[in-house]
C-alpha positions in Angstrom: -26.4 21.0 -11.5 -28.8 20.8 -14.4 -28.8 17.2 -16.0 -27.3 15.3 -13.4 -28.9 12.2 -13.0 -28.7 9.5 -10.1 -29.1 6.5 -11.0 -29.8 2.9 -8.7 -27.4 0.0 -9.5 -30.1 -3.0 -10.5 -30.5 -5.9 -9.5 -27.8 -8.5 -11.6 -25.3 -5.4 -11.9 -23.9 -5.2 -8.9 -20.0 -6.8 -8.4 -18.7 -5.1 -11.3 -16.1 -2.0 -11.9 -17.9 1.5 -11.9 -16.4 1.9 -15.4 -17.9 -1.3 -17.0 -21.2 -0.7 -15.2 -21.8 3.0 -16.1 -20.5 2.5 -19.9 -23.0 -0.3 -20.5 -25.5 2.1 -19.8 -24.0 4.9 -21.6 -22.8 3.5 -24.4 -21.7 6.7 -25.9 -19.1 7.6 -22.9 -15.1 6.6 -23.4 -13.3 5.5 -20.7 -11.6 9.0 -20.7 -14.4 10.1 -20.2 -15.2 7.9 -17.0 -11.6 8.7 -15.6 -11.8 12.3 -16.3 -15.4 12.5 -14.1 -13.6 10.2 -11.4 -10.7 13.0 -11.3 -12.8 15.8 -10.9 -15.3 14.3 -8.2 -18.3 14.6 -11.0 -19.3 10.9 -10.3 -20.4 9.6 -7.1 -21.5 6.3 -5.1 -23.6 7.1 -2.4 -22.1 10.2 -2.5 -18.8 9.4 -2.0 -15.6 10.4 -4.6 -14.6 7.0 -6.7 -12.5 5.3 -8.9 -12.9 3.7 -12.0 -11.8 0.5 -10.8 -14.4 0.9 -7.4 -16.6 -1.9 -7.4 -20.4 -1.1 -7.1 -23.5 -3.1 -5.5 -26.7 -3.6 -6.3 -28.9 -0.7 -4.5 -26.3 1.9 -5.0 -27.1 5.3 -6.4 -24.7 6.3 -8.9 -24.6 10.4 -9.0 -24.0 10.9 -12.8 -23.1 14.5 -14.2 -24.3 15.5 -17.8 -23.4 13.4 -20.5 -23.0 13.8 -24.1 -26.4 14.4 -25.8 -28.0 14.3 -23.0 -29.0 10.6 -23.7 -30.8 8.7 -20.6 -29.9 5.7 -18.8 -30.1 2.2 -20.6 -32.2 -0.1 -19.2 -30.0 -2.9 -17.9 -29.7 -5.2 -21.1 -29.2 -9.1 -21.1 -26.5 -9.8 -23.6 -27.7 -11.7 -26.6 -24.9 -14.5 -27.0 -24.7 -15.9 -30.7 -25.6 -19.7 -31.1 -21.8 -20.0 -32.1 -20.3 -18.5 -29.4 -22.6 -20.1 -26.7 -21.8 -23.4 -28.3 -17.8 -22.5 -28.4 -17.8 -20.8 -24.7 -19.7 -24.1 -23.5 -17.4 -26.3 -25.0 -14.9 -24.9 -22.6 -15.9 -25.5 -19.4 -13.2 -27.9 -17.6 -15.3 -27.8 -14.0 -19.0 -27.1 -13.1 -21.1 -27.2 -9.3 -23.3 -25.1 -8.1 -21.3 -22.4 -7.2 -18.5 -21.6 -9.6 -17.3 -23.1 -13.3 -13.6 -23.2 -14.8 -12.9 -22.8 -18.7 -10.0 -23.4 -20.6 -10.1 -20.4 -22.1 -8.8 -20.0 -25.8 -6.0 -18.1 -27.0 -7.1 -14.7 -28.6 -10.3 -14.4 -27.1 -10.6 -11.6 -24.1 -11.5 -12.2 -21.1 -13.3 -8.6 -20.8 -14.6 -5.9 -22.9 -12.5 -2.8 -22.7 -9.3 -0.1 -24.7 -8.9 -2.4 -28.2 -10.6 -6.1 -26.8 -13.6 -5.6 -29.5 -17.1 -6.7 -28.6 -16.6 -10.5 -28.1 -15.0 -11.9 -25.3 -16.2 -14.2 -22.3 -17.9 -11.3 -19.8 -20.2 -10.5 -23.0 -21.0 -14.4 -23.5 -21.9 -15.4 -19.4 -26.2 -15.6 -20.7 -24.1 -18.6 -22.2 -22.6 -20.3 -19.1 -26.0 -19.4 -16.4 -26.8 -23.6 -17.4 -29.7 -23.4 -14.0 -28.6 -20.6 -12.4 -30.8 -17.2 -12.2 -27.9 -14.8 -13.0 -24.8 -14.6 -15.3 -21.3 -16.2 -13.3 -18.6 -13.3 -12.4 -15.2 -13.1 -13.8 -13.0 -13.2 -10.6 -9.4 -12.6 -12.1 -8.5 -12.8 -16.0 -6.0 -14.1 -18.3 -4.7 -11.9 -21.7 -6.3 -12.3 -25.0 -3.5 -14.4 -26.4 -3.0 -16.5 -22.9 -5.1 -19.6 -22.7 -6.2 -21.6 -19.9 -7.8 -21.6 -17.0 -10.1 -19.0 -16.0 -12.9 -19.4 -13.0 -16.1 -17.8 -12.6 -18.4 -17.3 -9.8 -22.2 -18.3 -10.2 -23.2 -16.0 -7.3 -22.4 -13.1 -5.6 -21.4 -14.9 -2.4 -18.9 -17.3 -4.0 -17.5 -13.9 -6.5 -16.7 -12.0 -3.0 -14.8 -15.3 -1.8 -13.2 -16.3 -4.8 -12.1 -12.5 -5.2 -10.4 -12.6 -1.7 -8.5 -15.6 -2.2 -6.7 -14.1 -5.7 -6.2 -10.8 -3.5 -4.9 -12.9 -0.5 -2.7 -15.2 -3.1 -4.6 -17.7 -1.5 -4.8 -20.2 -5.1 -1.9 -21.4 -6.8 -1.6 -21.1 -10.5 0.9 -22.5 -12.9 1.9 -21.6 -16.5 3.6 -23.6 -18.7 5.6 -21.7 -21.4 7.6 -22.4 -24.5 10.4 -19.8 -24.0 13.9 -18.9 -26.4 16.7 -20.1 -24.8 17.1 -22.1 -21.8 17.1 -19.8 -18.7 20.0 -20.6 -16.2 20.3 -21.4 -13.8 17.3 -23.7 -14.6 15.5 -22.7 -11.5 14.8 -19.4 -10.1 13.0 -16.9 -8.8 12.4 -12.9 -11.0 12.4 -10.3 -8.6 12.3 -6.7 -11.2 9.4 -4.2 -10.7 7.1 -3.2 -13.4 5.9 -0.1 -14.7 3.6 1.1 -17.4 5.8 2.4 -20.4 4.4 4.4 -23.1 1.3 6.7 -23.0 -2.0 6.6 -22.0 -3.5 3.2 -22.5 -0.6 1.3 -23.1 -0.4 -2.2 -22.2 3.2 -2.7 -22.3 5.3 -2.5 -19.4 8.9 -1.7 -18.3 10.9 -3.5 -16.0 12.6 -2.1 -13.2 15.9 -3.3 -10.9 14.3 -4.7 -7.8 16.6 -1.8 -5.9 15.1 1.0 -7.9 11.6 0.3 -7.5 10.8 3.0 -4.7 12.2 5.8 -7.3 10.5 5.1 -10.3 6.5 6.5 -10.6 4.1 4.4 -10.9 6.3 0.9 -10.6 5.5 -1.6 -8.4 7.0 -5.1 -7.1 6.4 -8.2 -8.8 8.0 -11.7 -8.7 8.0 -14.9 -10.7 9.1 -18.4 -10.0 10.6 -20.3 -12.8 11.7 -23.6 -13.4 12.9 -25.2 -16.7 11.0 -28.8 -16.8 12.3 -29.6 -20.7 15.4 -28.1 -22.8 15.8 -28.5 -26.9 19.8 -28.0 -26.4 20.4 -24.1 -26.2 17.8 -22.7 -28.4 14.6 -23.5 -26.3 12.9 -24.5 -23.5 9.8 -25.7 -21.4 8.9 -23.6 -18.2 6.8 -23.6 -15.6 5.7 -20.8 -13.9 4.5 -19.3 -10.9 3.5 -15.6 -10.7 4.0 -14.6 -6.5 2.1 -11.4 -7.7 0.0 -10.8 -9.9 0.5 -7.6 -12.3 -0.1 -6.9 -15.9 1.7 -8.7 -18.4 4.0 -10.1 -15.7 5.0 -13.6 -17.1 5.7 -12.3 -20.3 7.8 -8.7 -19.1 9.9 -11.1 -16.6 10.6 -14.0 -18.8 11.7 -11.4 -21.5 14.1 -9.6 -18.9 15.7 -12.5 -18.2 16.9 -12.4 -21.8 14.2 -15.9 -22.9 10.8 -14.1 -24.1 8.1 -16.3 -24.5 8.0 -17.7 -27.8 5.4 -15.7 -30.0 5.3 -12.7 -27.8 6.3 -10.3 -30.0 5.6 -7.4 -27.7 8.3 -8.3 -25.6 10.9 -10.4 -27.0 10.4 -9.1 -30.9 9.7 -10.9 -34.2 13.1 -12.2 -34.8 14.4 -15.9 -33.9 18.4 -14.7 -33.8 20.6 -14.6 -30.0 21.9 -10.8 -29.9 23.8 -11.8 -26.9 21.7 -9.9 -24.5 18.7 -12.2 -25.2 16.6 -14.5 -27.8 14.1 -13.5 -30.1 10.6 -14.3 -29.6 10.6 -17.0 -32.8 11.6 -20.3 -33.2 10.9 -20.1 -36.8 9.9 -22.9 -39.1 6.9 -24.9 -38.4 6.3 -23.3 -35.1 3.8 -21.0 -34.5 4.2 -17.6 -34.0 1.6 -17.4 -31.6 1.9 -16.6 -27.7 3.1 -19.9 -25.4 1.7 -19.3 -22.7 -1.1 -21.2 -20.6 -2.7 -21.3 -17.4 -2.2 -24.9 -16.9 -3.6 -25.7 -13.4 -4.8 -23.8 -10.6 -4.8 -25.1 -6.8 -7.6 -23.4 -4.5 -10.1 -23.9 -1.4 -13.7 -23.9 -2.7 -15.4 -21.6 -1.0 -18.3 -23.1 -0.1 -17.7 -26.8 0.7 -14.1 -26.6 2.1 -12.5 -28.5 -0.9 -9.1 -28.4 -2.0 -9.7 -28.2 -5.7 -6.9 -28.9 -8.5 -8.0 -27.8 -12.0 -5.9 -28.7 -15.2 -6.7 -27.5 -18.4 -5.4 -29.0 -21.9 -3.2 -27.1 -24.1 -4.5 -25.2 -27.1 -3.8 -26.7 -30.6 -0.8 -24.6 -31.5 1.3 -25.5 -28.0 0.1 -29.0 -28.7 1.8 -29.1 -32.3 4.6 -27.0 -30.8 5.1 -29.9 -27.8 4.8 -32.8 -30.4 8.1 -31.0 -33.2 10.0 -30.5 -29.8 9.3 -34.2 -28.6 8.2 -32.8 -24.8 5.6 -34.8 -23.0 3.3 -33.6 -20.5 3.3 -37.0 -18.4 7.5 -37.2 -18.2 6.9 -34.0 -15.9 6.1 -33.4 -12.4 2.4 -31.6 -11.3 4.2 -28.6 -9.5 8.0 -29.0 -9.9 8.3 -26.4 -7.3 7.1 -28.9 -4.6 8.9 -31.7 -5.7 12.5 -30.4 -5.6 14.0 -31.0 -2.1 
């Protein structure tokens, strides 16, 4: 076919979604674009049919059909990091060795470029976070934009494929905490509903679904959530920890709103209101509380995967959970590391 091009994945790129890779060096393609040529068997690695979401390798040849103005491969580009943001992303890093770092990532910063994220988020800044190493760390897993806390990265491609098993395998353990309307009872629990995307094309938003009714619904899947309330303000809030079992989009938030106590701020699932409509609270507390999203990454338990070692990262609230802890009088030292554990 005239214009198709085959192209070698180079050195640096390889560990990365065929999406990400092939629209960094086409800038001009959507990611309709990509999906569509996925579909229809247009695009290739080694010759093979693909996903968006495959992963390619360095040395791969990438079979590319005719593009939009006929425009040429990129050359791979470094990413040029402003001062600010390389001084901001630094600032962030909770753990450092040789082979992976953990930030305490900020609310409203993405985690990767991609359908409405903008140009700045933490993939675009890793020339920021090499410190000695020859090549940019990986994202492993990701958090939202508006959900802080910790996030690792791999500084190699060896530690990226380990680290990438062990979130696959639900081999770490993370735990939110979360400032959520109402005070879900009984106090502990586990959240059992499926979730599917709702909406069209793009959307991030999704629908839960009866545990039972799973397996008849499209496109749904299984997801649970552990919960356990750690701090109550009488009826009208509370503190929670929580564990996601699995791991799907917008899971914390979907569940926590199901159960009828949205996470305060998320006004994609629990609304902009602060009123009880009897089937559930509004997502604001109102007065001085902000109206941003509660929700953080607060520690993360895993093996490295190098040296053996049971790490335990914790990261630091952001300001406005901080503020939001110090009106509601809750204290981070009056609970327990993993209240999960410590119940008999």
């Amino acid at each position: 076919m005239s214009g198709v091009q085959k192209v070698v994945v180079a050195a640096g790129e390889g560990d990365q979604r065929l999406d990400r890779w092939l629209r960094r060096r086409f800038p001009q393609v959507t990611q309709g674009a990509v999906e569509k040529m996925c579909r229809k068997g247009d695009l290739r690695v080694d010759g093979g049919r693909v996903k968006a979401s495959t992963r390619v390798e360095e040395g791969q040849e990438v079979r590319v059909p005719p593009l939009a103005q006929g425009q040429a491969p990129a050359a791979p580009r470094r990413e040029k990091v402003a001062e600010a943001d390389a001084e901001m992303i630094r600032s962030c890093v909770i753990y450092r060795d040789d082979h992976l770092l953990a930030l305490n990532k900020p609310p409203g910063l993405a985690s990767q470029g991609g359908s409405g994220q903008g140009d700045r988020h933490i993939d675009g800044m890793g020339d920021a976070l090499r410190f000695d190493a020859d090549e940019q760390p990986r994202l492993v897993h990701r958090l939202d934009r508006d959900t802080s806390g910790i996030l690792v990265m791999a500084r190699n491609r060896m530690t990226a494929a380990a680290l990438s098993d062990a979130f696959r395998d639900r081999e770490t353990r993370k735990i939110y905490w979360a400032a959520v309307a109402g005070v879900p009872h009984p106090r502990m629990g586990t959240v059992r509903y499926g979730l599917v995307k709702a909406g069209g094309a793009g959307s991030e938003k999704m629908r839960a679904i009866h545990p039972d009714e799973v397996g008849e619904v499209k496109g749904a899947k299984n997801a649970t959530t552990d919960y356990a309330v750690l701090e109550a303000l009488g009826g009208r809030a509370a503190w929670c920890a929580l564990v996601p079992v699995t791991g799907r989009t917008h899971q914390l938030r979907a569940h926590m709103a199901e159960l009828g106590h949205p996470i305060v701020g998320d006004g994609k699932y629990g609304g902009s209101g602060q009123e009880n409509m009897g089937d559930g609270w509004g997502a604001q507390l109102g007065g001085e509380i902000s109206r941003k999203l509660h929700l953080h990454a607060r520690s993360l338990q895993l093996t490295h995967p190098i040296t053996g070692a049971r790490l335990h990262l914790t990261a630091p609230l952001p300001d406005h959970m901080v503020q939001t802890w110090a009106m509601l009088g809750w204290d981070a030292g009056d609970v327990p590391v993993d209240p999960f554990l410590d119940e008999d």
